[in-house]
C-alpha positions as CSV (number, residue, x, y, z in Angstrom):
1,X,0.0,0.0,0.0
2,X,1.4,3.5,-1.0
3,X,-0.1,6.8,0.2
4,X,0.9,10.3,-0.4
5,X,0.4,14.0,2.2
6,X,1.0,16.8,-0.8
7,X,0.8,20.5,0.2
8,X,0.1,23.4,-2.4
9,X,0.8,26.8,-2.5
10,X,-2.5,27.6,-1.3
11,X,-2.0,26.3,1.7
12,X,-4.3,23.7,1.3
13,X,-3.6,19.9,1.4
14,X,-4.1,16.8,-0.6
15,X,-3.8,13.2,0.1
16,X,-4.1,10.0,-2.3
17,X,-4.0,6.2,-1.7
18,X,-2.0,4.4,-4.5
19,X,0.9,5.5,-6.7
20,X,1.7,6.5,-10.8
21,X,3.0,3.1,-11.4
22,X,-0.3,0.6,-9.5
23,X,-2.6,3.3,-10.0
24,X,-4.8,5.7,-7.3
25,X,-7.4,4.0,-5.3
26,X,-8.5,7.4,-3.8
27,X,-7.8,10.8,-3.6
28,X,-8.5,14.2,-1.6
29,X,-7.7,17.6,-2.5
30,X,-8.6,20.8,-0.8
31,X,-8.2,19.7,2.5
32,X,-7.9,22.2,5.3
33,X,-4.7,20.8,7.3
34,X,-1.8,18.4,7.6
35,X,-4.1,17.5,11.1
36,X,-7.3,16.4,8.6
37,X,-4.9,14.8,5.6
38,X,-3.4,12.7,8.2
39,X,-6.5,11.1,9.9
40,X,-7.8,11.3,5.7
41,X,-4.8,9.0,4.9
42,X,-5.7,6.7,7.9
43,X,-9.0,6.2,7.4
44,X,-8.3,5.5,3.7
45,X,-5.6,2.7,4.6
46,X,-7.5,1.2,7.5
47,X,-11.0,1.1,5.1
48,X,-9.5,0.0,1.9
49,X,-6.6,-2.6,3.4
50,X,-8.6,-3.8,6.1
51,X,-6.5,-6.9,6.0
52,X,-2.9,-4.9,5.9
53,X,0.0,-5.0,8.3
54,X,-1.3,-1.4,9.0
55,X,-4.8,-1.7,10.0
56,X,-4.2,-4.7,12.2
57,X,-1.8,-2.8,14.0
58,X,-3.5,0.5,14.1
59,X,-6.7,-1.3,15.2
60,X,-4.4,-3.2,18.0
61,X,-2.7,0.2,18.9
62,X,-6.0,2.3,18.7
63,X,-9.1,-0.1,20.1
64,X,-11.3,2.7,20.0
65,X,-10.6,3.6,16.6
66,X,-13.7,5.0,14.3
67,X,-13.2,7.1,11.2
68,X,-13.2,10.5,11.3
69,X,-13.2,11.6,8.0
70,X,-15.6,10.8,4.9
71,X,-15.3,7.3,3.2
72,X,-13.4,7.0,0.5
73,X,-13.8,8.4,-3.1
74,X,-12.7,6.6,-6.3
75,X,-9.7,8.9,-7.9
76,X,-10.8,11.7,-10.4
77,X,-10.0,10.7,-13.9
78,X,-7.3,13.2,-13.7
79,X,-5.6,10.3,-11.0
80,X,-6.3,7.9,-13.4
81,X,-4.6,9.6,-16.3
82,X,-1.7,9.7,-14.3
83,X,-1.7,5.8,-13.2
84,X,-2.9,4.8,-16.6
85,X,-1.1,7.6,-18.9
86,X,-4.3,7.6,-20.8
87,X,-5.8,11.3,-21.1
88,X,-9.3,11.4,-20.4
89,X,-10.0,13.6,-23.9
90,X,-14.1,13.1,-23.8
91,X,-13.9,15.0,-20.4
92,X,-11.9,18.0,-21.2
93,X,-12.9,18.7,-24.7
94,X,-16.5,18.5,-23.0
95,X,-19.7,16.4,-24.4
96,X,-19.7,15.5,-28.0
97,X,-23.0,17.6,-28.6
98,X,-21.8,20.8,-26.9
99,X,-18.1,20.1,-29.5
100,X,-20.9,19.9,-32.0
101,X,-23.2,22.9,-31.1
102,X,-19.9,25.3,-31.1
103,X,-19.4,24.2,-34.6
104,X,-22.3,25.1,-35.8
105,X,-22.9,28.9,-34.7
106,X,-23.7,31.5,-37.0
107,X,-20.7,33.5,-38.8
């Protein structure tokens, strides 16, 4: 299991389960604090590897332990381009009938 803490310029924070080369399992951007990305990255590991080295021992070391941030979220397509190097075109060039409506306004 790989997991990543990222913090942007904005001082806001992201967080991903997964790597570019096995692909994301689950992302988070915009969140408020290295204190919520943390407890995010837990959460994610612990509910996605619930039979992983880590959440046996974080459940051993934490007994009480109960999630305390949203469950996870499949990665955006813009993770998945980066895993997959495939570019999701279709979702940046927009639907095919809006690409066709544009080409069809008055001169």
């Amino acid at each position: 299991m790989n997991g990543e803490i990222s913090w942007f310029c904005d001082n806001s924070w992201g967080a991903t389960i997964g790597d570019k080369l096995n692909g994301y399992r689950a992302e988070a951007a915009e969140l408020p604090s290295l204190g919520y990305a943390a407890p995010w990255l837990c959460d994610r590991a612990v509910e996605l590897y619930p039979d992983s080295e880590f959440a046996t021992e974080y459940w051993r070391t934490h007994p009480d332990y109960k999630p305390q941030t949203e469950t996870a979220v499949a990665a955006s397509s813009i993770g998945a381009a980066i895993s997959t190097g495939v570019v999701p075109t279709d979702a940046l060039a927009g639907s095919p009938q809006k690409r066709r409506n544009r080409s069809r306004r008055a001169p």
